[in-house]
N, C-alpha and C positions, 0 to 999 in steps of 0.2 A: 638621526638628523631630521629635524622639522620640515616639512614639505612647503613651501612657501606659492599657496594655489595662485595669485597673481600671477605667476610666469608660465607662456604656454610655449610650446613647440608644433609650428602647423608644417606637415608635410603635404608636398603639391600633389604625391598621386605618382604614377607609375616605379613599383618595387620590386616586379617578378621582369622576368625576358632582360635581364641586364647582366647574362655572363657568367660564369661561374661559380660564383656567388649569391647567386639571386636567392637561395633558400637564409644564405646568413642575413643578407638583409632583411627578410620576412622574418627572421627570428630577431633580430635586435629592432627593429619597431615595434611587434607584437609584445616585446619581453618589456619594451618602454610605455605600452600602454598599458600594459598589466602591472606597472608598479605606479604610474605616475596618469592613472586615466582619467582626470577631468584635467591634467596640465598637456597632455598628448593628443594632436587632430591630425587624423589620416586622412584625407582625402581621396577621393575614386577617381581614379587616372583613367585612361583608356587600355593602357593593360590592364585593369581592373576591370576590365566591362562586360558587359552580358555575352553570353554565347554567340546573339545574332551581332556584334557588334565587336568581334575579336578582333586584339591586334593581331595583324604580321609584321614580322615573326613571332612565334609564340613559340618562344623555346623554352618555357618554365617544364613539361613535362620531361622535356631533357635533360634536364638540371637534375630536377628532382629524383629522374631516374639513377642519373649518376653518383647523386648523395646519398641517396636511400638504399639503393638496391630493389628486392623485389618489391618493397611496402610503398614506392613512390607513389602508386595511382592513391594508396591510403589518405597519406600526406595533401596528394593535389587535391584529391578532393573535398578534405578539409579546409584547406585555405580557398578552393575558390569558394567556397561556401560565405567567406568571410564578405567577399565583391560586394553585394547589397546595401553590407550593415557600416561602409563607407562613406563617411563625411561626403556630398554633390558640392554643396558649399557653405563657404563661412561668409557671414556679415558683421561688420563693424556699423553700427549704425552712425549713418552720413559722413564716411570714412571711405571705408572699403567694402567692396565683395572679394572675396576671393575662392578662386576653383583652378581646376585642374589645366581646362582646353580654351572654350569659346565662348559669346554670349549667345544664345536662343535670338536669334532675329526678334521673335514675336512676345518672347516675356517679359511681363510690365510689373508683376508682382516677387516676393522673397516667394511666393507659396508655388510658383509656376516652378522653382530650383528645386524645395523643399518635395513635391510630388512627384520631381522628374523619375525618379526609382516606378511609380507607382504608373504613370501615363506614357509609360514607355510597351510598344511601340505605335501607339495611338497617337501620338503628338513625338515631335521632332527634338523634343528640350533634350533628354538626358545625350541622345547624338550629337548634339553641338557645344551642349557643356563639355565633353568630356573630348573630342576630336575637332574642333574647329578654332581655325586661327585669326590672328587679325591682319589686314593689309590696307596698307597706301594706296594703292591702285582701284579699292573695290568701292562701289558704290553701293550698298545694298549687299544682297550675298552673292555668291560665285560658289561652284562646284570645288570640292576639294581634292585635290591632287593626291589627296591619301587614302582614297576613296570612300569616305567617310564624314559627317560633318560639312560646313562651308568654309570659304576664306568670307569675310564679313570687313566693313567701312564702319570707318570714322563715324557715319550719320548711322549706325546703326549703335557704338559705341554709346553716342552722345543721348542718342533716345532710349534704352535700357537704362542706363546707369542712369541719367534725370529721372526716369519713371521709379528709380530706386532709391532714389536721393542718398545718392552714394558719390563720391568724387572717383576713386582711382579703383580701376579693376587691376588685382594681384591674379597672377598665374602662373602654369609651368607650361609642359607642352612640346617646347619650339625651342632647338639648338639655338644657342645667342655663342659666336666667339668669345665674346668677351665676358659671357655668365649671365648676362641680365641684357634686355635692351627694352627702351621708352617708347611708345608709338602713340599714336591715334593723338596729337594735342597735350600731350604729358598726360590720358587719362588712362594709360596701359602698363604697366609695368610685368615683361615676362622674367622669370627666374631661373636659369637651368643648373643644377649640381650638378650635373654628370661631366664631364670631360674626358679627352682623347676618344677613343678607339670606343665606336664607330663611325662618332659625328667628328674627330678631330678638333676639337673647339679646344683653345688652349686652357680657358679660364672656366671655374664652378661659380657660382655665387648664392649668397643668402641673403636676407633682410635681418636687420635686427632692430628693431623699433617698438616704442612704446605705443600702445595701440589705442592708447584715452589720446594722444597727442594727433592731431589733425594738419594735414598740407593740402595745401590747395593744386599741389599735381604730383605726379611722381617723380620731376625734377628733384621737386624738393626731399625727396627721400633718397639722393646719390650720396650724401656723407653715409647711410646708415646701410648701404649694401657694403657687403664683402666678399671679393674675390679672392680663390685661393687655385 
């Protein structure tokens, strides 16, 4: 069957430390980029992150030890090897950014995203992409309660994405009950798949949209989410 490359599939980022499974999802992504890889975008989550920057809990070695046997450290240390060569982020020019966590307070360019792998830990970008949230309450940044990253405002929002000339920042991240929630002026839209057991959130959700097609906030992108 003909591969039709206009269609992609972006995933937000964190695929290991979620359970039992964690190694089957890392094989059905992997096994999706390996058949379909310029229509498959993995992005770098915070379980995905550098060693000085590890989630807790990090229970991929236990998974992996319990699916493999003796050969797990093999296994882990294969895939963490993969962490790097992960999408920081995707741009839709004058559209969308989309990444995994936060915005960089001070990034004003795609290239400040695009190097974050490289100016990490000499500059603050790949920490805050990958673990920092957004809030109502902040003006500026704030310490993050996950010890990691910032919580980050609306006038931080609005000055990234204009310096980017981008409308709506996509990401994952951050339990939503309901799978997705809008923030920041309609310029945020978060995504969560995961449901139940740990964060109890009843609902997943996804995006499904054409990505030439433009809205002016992420209001207007609530027909095209889908909760399951």
């Amino acid at each position: 069957m003909k591969k039709d490359e206009s269609l992609c599939l972006i995933f937000l980022g964190d695929y290991g430390d979620r359970g039992e499974f964690s190694a089957e999802v890392y094989y059905v992504i992997l096994k999706l980029k390996l058949l379909y890889p310029k229509q498959i975008i993995l992005m770098r989550g915070n379980h995905e992150g550098p060693m000085d920057l590890l989630a807790s809990p990090h229970d991929l070695p236990t998974q992996f030890e319990a699916r493999f046997g003796k050969k797990w450290h093999e296994v882990y240390d294969e895939t963490i090897k993969l962490f790097p060569h992960m999408y920081i982020s995707a741009s839709v020019e004058k559209r969308y950014l989309i990444i995994h966590g936060g915005l960089p307070q001070h990034a004003r360019k795609l290239k400040d995203f695009a190097r974050a792998n490289e100016t990490h830990p000499k500059t603050s970008f790949l920490e805050e992409i990958l673990w920092s949230d957004p809030s109502e309450e902040v003006h500026g940044v704030y310490p993050s309660p996950r010890g990691a990253g910032r919580y980050f405002g609306n006038d931080v929002t609005q000055t990234v994405l204009n310096a980017l000339d981008v409308k709506i920042l996509i990401r994952g991240h951050e339990p939503c009950s309901e799978g997705f929630q809008i923030s920041h002026d309609g310029r945020i839209l978060t995504l969560f798949s995961r449901k139940g057991e740990p964060y109890n959130n009843p609902h997943g959700a996804y995006l499904d949209i054409t990505l030439s097609d433009e809205y002016p906030t992420a209001n207007h992108l609530l027909p095209y989410i889908h909760q399951f």
